[in-house]
Each structure stands twice: as structure tokens, then as C-alpha cells.
MARDO-264355 format. One record per atom (N, C-alpha, C): residue number from 1; x, y, z; residue in three letters; atom name. Coordinates in Angstrom, 1 decimal, padded with zeros to 4 digits. Example, Ala and Ser with C-alpha at 12.3 -4.5 7.8 and 13.67 -1.06 7.14 Angstrom:
MARDO-264355
SITE  resi      px      py      pz  resn  name
SITE     1   013.2  -005.7   007.8   Ala     N
SITE     1   012.3  -004.5   007.8   Ala    CA
SITE     1   013.2  -003.3   007.8   Ala     C
SITE     2   012.8  -002.2   007.1   Ser     N
SITE     2   013.7  -001.1   007.1   Ser    CA
SITE     2   012.9   000.0   007.9   Ser     C
This chain:
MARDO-264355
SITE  resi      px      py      pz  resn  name
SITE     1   043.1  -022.5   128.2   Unk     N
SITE     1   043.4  -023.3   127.0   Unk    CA
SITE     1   042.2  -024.3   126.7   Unk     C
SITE     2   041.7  -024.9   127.8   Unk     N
SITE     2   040.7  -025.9   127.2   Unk    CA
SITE     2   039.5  -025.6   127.1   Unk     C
SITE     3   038.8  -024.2   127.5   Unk     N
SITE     3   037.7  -023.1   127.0   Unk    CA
SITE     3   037.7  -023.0   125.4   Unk     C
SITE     4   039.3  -022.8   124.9   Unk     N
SITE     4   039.6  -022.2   123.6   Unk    CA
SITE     4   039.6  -023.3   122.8   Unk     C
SITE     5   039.5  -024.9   123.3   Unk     N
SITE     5   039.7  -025.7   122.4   Unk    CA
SITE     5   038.1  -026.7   122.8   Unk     C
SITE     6   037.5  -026.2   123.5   Unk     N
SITE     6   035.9  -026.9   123.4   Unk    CA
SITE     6   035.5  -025.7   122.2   Unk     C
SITE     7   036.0  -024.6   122.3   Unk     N
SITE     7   034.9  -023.5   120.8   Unk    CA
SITE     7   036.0  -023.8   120.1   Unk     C
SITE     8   037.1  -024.6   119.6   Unk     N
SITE     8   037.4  -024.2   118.2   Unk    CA
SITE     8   036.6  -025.8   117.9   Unk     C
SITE     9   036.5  -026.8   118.7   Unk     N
SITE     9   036.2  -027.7   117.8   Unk    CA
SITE     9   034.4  -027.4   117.3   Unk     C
SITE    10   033.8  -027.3   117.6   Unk     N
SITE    10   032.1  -026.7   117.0   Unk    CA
SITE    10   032.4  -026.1   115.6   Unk     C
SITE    11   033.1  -024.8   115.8   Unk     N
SITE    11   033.5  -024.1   115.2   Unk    CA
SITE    11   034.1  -024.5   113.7   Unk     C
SITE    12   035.3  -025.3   113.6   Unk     N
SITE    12   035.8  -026.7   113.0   Unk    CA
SITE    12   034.4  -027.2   112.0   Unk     C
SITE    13   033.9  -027.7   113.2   Unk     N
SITE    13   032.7  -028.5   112.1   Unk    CA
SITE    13   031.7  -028.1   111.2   Unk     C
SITE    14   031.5  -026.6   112.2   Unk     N
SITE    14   030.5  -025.7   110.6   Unk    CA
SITE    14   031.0  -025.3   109.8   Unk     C
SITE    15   032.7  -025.6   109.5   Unk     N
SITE    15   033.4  -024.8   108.3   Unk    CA
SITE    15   033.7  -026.3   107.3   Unk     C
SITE    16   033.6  -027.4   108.2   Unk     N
SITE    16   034.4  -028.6   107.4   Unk    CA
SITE    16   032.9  -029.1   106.6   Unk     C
SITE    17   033.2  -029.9   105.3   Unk     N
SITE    17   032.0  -030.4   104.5   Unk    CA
SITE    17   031.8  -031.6   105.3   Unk     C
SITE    18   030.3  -031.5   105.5   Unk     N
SITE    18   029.7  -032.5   106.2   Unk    CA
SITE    18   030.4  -034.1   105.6   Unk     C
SITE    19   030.6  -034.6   104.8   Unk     N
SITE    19   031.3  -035.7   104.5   Unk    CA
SITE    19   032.6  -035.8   105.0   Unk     C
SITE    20   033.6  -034.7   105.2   Unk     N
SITE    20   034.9  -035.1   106.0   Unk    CA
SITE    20   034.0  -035.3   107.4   Unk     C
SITE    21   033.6  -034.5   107.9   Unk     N
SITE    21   032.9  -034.6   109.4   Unk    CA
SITE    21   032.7  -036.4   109.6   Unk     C
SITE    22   031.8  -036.5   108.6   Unk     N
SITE    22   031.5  -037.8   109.0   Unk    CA
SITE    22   032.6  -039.0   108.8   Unk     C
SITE    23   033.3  -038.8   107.6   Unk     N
SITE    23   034.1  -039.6   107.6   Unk    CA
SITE    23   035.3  -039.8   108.8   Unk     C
SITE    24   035.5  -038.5   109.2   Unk     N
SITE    24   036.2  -038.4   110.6   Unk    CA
SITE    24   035.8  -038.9   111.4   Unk     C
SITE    25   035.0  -038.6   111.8   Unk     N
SITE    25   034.1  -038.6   113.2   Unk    CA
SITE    25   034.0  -040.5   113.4   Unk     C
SITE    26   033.8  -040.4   112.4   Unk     N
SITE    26   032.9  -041.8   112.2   Unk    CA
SITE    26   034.2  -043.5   111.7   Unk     C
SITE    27   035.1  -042.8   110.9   Unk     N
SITE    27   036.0  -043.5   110.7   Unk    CA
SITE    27   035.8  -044.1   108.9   Unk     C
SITE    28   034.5  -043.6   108.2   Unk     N
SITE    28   034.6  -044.7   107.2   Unk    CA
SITE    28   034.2  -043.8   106.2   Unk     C
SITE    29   033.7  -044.4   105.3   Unk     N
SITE    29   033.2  -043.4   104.2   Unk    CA
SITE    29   032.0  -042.9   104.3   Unk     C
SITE    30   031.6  -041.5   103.8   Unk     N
SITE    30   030.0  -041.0   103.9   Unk    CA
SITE    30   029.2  -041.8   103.5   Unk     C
SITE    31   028.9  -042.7   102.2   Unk     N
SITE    31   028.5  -043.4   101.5   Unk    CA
SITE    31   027.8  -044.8   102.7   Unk     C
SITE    32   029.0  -044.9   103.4   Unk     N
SITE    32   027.8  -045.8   103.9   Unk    CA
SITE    32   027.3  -045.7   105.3   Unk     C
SITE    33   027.4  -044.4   105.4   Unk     N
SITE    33   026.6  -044.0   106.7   Unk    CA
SITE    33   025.1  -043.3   106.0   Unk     C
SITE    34   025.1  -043.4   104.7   Unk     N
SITE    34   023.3  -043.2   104.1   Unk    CA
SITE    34   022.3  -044.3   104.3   Unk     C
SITE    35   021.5  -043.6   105.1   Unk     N
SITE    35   020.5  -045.1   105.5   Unk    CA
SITE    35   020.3  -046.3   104.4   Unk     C
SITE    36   019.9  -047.1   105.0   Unk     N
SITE    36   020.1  -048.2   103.9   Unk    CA
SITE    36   018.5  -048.9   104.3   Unk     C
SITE    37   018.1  -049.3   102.6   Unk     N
SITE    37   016.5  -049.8   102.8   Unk    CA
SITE    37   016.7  -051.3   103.0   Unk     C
SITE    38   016.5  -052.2   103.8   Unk     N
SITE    38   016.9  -053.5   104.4   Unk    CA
SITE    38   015.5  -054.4   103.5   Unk     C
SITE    39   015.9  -054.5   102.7   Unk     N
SITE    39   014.6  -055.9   102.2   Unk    CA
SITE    39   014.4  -056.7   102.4   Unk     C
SITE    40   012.9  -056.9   102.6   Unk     N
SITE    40   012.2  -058.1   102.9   Unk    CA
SITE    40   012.0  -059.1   102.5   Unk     C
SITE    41   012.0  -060.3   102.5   Unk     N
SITE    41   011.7  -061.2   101.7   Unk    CA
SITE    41   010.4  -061.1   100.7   Unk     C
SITE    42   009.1  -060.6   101.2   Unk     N
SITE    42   008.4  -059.9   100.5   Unk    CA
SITE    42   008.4  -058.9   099.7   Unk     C
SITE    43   009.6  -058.1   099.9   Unk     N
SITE    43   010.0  -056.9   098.8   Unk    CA
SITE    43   010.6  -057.2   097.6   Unk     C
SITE    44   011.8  -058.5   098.2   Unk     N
SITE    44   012.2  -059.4   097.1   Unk    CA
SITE    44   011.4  -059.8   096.2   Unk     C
SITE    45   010.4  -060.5   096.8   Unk     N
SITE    45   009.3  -061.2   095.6   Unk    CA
SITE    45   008.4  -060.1   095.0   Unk     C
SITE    46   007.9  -059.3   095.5   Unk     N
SITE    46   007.5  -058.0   094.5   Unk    CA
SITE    46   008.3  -057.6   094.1   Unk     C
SITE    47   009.6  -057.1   093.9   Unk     N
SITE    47   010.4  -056.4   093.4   Unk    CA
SITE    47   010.5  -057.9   091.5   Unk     C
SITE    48   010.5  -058.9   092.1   Unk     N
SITE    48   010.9  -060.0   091.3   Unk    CA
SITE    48   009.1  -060.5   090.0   Unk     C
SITE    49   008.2  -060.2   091.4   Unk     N
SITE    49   006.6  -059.8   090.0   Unk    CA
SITE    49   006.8  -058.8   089.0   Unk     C
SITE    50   007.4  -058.0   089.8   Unk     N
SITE    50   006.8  -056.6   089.4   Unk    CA
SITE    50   007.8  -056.7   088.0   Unk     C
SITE    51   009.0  -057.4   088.1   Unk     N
SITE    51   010.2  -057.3   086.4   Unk    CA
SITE    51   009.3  -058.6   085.7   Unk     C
SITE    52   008.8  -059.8   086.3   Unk     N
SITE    52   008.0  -060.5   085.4   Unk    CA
SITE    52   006.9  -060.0   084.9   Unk     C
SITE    53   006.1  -058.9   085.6   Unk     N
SITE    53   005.2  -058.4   084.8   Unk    CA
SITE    53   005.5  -057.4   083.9   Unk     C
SITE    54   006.2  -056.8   083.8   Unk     N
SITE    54   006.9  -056.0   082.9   Unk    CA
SITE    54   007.3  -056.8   081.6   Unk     C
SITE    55   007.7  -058.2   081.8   Unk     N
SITE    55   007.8  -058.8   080.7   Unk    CA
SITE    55   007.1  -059.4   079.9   Unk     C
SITE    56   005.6  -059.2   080.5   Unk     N
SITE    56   004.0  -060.2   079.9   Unk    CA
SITE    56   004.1  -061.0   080.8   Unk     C
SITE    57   004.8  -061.5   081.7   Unk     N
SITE    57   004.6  -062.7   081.7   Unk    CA
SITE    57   003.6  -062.5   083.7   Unk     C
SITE    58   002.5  -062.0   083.2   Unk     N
SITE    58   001.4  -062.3   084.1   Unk    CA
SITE    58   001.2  -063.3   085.2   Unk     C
SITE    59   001.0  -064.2   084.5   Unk     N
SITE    59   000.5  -065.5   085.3   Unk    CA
SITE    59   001.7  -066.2   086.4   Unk     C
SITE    60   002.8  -065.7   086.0   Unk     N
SITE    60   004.2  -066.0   086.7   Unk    CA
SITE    60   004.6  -064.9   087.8   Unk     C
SITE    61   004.1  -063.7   087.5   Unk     N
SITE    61   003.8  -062.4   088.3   Unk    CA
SITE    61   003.0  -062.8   089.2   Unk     C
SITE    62   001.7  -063.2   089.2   Unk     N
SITE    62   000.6  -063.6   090.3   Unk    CA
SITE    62   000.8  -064.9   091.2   Unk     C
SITE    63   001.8  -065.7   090.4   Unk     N
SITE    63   002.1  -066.4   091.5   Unk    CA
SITE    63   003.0  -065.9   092.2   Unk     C
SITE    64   004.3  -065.2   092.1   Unk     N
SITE    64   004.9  -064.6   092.8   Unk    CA
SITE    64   004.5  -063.3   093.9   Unk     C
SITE    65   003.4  -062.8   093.3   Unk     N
SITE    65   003.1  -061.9   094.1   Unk    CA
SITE    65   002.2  -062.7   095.1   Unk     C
SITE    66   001.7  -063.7   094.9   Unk     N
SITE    66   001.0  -064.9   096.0   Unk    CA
SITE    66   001.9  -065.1   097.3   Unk     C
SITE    67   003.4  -065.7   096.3   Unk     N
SITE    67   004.0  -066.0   097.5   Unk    CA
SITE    67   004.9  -064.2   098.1   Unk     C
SITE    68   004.7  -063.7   098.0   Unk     N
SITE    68   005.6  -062.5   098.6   Unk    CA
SITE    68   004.0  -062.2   100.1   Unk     C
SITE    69   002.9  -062.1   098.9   Unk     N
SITE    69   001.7  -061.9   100.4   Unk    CA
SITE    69   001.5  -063.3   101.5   Unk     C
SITE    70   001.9  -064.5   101.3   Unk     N
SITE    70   001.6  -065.8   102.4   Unk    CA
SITE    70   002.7  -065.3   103.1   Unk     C
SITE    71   004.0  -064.4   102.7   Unk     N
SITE    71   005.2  -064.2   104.2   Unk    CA
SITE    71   004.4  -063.1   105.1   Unk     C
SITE    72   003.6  -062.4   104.3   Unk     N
SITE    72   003.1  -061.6   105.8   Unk    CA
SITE    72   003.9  -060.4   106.5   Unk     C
SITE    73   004.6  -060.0   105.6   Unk     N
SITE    73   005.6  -059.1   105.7   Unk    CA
SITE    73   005.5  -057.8   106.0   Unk     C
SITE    74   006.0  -056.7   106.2   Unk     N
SITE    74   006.0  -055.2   106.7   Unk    CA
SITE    74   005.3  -054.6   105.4   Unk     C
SITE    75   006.4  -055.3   104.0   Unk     N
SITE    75   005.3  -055.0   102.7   Unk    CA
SITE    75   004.1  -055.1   101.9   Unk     C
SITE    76   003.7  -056.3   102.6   Unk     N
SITE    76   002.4  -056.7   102.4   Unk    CA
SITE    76   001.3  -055.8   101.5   Unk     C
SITE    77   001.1  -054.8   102.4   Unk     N
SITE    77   000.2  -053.6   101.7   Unk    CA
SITE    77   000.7  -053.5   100.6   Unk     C
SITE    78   001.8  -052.9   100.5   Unk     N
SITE    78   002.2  -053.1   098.6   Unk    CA
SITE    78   001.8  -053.8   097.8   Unk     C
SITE    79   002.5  -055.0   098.4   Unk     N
SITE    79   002.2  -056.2   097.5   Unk    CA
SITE    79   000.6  -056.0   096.9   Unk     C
SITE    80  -000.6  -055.9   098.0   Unk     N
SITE    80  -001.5  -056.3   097.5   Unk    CA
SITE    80  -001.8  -054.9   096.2   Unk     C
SITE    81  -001.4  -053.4   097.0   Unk     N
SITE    81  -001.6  -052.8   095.8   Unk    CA
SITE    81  -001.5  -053.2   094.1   Unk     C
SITE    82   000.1  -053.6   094.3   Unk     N
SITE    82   001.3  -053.4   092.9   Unk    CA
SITE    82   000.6  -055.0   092.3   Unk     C
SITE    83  -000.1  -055.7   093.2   Unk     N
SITE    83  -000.5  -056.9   092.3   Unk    CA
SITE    83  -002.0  -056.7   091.6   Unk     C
SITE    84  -002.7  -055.5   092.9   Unk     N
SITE    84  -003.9  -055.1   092.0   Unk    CA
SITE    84  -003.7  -053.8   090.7   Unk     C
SITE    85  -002.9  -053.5   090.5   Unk     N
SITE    85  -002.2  -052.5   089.4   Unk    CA
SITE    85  -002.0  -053.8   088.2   Unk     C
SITE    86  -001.5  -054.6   088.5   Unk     N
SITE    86  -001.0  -055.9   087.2   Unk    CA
SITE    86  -002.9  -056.1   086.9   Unk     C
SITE    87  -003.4  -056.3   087.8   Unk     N
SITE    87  -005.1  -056.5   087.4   Unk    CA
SITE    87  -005.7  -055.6   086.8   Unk     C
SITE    88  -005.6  -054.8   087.4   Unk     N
SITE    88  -006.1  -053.6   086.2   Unk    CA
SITE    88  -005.6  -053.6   084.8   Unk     C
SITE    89  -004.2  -053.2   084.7   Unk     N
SITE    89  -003.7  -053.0   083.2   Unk    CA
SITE    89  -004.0  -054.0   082.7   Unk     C
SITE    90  -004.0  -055.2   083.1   Unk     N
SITE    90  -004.9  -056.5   082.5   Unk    CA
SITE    90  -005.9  -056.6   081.8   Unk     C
SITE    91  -006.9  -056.2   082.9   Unk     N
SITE    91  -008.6  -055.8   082.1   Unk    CA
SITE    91  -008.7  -054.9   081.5   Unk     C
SITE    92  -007.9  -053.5   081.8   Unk     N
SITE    92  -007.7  -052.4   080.8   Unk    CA
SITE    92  -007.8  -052.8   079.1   Unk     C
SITE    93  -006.4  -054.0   078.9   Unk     N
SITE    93  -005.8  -054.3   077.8   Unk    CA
SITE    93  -006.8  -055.5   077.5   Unk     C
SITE    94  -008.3  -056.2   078.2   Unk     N
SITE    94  -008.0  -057.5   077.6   Unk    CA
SITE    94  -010.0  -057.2   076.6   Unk     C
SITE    95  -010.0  -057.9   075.8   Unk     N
SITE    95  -010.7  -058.0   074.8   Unk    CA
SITE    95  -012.4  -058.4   075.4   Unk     C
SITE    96  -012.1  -059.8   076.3   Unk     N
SITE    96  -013.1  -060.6   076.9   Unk    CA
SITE    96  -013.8  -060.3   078.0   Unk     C
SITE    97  -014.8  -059.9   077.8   Unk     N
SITE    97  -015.6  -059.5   078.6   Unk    CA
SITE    97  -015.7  -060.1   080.2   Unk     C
SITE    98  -016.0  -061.2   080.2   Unk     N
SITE    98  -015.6  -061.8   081.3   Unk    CA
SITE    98  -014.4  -062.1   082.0   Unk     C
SITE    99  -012.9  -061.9   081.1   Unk     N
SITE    99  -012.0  -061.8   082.1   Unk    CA
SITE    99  -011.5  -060.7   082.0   Unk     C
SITE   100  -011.9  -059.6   082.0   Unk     N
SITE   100  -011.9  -058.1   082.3   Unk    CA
SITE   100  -012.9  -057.6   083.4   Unk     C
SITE   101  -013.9  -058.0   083.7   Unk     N
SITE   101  -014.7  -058.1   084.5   Unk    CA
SITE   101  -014.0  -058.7   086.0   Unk     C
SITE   102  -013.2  -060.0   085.9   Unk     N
SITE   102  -012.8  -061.1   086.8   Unk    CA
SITE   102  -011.6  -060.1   087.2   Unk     C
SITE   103  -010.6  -059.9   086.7   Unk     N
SITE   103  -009.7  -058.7   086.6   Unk    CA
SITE   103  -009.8  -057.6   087.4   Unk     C
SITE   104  -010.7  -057.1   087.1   Unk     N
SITE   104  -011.5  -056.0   087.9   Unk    CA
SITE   104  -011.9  -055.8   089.4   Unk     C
SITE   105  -012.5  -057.1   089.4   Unk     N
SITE   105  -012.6  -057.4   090.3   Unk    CA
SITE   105  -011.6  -057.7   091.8   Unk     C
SITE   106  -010.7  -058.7   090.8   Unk     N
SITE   106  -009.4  -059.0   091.8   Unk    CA
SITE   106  -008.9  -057.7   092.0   Unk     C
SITE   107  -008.5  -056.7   091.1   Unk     N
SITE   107  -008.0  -055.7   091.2   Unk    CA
SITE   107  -009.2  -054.7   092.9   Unk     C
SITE   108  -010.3  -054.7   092.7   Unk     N
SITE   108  -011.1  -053.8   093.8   Unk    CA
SITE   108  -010.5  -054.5   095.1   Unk     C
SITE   109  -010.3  -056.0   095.5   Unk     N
SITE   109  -010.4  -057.0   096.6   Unk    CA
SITE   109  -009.0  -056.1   096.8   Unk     C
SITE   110  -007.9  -056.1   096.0   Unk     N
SITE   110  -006.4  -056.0   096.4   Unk    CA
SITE   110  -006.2  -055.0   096.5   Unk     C
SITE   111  -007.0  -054.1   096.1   Unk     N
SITE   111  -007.0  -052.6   096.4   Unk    CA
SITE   111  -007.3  -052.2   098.0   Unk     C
SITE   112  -008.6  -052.6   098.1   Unk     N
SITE   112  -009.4  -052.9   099.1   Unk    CA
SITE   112  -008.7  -053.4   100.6   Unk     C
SITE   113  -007.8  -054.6   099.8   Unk     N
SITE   113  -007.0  -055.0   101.2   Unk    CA
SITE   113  -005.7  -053.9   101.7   Unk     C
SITE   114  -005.2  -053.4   100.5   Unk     N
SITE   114  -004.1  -052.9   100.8   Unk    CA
SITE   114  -004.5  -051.7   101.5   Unk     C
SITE   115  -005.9  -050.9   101.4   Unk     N
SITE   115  -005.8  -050.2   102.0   Unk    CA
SITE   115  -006.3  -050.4   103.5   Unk     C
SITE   116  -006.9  -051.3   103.4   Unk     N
SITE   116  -007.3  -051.8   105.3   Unk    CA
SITE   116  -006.1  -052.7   105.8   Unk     C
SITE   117  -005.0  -053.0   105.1   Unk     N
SITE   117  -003.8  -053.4   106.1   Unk    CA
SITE   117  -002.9  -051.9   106.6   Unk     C
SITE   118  -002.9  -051.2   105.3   Unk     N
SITE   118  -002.2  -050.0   105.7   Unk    CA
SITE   118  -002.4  -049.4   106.8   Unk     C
SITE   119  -004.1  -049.0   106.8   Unk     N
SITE   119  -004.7  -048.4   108.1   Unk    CA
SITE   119  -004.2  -048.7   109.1   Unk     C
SITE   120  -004.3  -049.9   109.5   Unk     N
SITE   120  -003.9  -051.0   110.7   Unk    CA
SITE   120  -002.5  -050.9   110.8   Unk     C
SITE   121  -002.2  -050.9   109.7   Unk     N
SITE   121  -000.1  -050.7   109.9   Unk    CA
SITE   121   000.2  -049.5   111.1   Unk     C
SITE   122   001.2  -049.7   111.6   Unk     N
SITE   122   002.1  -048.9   112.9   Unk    CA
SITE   122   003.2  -047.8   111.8   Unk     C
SITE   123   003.5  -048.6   110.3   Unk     N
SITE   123   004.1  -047.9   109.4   Unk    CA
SITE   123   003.6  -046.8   108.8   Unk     C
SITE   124   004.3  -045.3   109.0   Unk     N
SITE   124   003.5  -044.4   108.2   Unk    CA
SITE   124   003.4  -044.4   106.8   Unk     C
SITE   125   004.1  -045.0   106.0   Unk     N
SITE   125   004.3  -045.5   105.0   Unk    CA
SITE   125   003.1  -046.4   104.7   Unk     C
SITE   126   003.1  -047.3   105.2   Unk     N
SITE   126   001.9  -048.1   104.6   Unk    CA
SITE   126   000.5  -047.5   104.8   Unk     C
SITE   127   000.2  -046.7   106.1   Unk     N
SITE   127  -000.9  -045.6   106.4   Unk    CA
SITE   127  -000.9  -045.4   105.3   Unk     C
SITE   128  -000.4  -044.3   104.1   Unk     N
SITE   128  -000.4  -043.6   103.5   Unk    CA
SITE   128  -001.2  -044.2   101.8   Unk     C
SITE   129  -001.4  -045.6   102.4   Unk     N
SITE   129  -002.0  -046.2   100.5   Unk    CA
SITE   129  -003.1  -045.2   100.3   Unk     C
SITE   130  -004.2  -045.1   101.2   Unk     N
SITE   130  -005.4  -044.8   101.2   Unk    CA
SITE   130  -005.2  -043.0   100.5   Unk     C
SITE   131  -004.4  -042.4   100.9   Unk     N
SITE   131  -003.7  -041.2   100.4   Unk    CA
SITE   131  -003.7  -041.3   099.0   Unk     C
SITE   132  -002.9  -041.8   098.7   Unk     N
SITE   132  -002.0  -041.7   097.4   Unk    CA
SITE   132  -002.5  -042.5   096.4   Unk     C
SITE   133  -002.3  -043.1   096.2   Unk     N
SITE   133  -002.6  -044.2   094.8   Unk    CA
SITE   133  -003.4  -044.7   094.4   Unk     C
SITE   134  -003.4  -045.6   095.9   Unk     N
SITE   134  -004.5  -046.9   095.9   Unk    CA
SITE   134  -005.7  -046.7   096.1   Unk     C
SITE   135  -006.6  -045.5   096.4   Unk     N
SITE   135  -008.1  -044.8   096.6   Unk    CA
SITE   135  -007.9  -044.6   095.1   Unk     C
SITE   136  -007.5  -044.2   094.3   Unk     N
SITE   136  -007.8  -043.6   093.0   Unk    CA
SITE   136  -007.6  -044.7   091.9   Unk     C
SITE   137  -006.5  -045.8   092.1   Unk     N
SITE   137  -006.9  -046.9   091.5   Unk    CA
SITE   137  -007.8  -047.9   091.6   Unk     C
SITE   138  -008.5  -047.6   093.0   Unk     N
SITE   138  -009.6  -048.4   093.7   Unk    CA
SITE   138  -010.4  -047.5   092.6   Unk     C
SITE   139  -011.0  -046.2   093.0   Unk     N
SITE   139  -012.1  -045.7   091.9   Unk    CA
SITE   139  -012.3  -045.7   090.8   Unk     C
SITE   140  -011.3  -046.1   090.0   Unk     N
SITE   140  -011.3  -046.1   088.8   Unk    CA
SITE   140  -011.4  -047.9   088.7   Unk     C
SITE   141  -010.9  -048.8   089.3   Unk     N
SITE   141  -011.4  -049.7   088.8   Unk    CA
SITE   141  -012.7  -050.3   089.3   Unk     C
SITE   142  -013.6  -049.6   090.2   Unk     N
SITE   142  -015.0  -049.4   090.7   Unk    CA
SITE   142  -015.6  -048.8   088.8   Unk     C
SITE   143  -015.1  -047.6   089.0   Unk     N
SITE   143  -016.0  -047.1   087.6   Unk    CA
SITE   143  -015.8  -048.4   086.2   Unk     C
SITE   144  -014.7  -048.9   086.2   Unk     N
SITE   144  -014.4  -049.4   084.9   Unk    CA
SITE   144  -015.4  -051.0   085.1   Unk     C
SITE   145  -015.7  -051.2   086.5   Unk     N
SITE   145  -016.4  -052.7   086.5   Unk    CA
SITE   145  -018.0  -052.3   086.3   Unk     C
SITE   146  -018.4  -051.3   087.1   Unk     N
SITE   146  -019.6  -050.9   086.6   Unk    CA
SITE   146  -019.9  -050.6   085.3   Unk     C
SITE   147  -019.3  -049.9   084.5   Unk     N
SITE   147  -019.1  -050.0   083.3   Unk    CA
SITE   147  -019.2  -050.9   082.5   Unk     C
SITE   148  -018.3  -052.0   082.6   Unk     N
SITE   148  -018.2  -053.5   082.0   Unk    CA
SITE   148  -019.1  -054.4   082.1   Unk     C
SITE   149  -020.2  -054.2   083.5   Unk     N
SITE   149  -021.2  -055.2   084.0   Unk    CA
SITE   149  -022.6  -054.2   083.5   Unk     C
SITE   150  -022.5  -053.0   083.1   Unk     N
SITE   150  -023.9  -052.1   082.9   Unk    CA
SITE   150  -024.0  -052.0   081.4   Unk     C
SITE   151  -023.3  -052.9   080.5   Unk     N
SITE   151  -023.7  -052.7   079.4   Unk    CA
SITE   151  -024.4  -053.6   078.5   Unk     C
């Protein structure tokens, strides 16, 4: 008897939909046994630049994104990316030579950092700036300052 009831239960669970399993098993609903992304105080304040910059409102973005990078946080590397992304679209959009240039600039430093904190990160996630984005927003705002200073 208890041979026949260690194989029916396995058996049970590859027929049952993974959500009763867990809701059984577990006692609660599937829903909140899906990992959950825990935010940082620094994700907060990027998450809170990143809607002020969307609204123009720039200069209220860079102080926020100031304070999300002095916590020093797991997100940090972001930060400095998604604050050098507001720098670019900036000088991209701005008329003045010299603060398109200044722009530019800030934008290479923030580029620059996010990808030497990533490196240094233990997070594969943040390893990953130099991959994805932030090398190709770095290049292009390398080409667009040379550009702006060589003419």
C-alpha cells in the first residue's frame, strides 16, 4: 500500500495544473508565489526621474537622479545610465551649441560610470550595461560631441 501511494502522488502532480500544485502545496495563491522585484530606494528615485523627465521637467529629473546615485544602491549603474539617456535627448533636442556640447558630455561621464560600476558589480544584471545599451549610447554620444566640437 504505501509503494502504491509514494507513485500515485508524483504521478498526481504531472497531471494537476501547476497553479493548483502550488496553491496546495503551498497553501496560498499562485500569484504570490511569482517572484517579486523588491525596490530600492534608488529604484524609487529613478523610477520617480525617469516620470519627471518624461514630463520636460529636466532639471527636477537631475536632481532626483542625484539623489537616487548619493544612496549607492544595487541600482546605481542604472541610474547613472537612464540619467545619461536624459543628457543625450537633451543635446540631441537643444539649439545651443555649448549646452549641447556640456550635455554630451555629462551624458559620456554617466555612460562611462555605469559601465565601470557594472563591471565591478557581483550583479549579472548590472555586468550586462557594457553589453546592451550603454556601449552604444556611449558611441554615439562620443560621435555626436566630436561632431559638435569639430565644426
Amino acid at each position: 500500500m504505501r509503494k502504491a501511494h509514494l507513485l500515485i502522488c508524483p504521478v498526481l502532480l504531472l497531471f494537476c495544473p501547476p497553479s493548483f500544485a502550488q496553491e496546495s502545496s503551498r497553501g496560498g495563491s499562485a500569484k504570490q508565489d511569482a517572484p517579486k522585484v523588491i525596490e530600492t530606494g534608488d529604484m524609487k528615485l529613478e523610477m520617480k526621474a525617469g516620470k519627471l523627465e518624461t514630463t520636460g521637467k529636466y532639471d527636477d529629473a537631475l536632481k532626483v537622479y542625484a539623489q537616487a546615485i548619493d544612496l549607492k544602491g544595487r541600482f546605481t549603474p542604472f541610474v547613472y545610465h537612464n540619467r545619461g539617456m536624459l543628457y543625450l535627448h537633451r543635446a540631441k533636442a537643444s539649439k545651443d551649441r555649448q549646452s549641447r556640447i556640456a550635455d554630451l558630455q555629462h551624458a559620456i561621464d554617466d555612460f562611462q560610470t555605469a559601465i565601470r560600476l557594472g563591471a565591478a558589480s557581483k550583479d549579472q544584471l548590472n555586468r550586462g550595461l557594457e553589453k546592451v545599451a550603454t556601449r552604444a549610447n556611449l558611441d554615439e554620444a562620443t560621435k555626436l560631441i566630436n561632431d559638435a566640437t569639430h565644426k
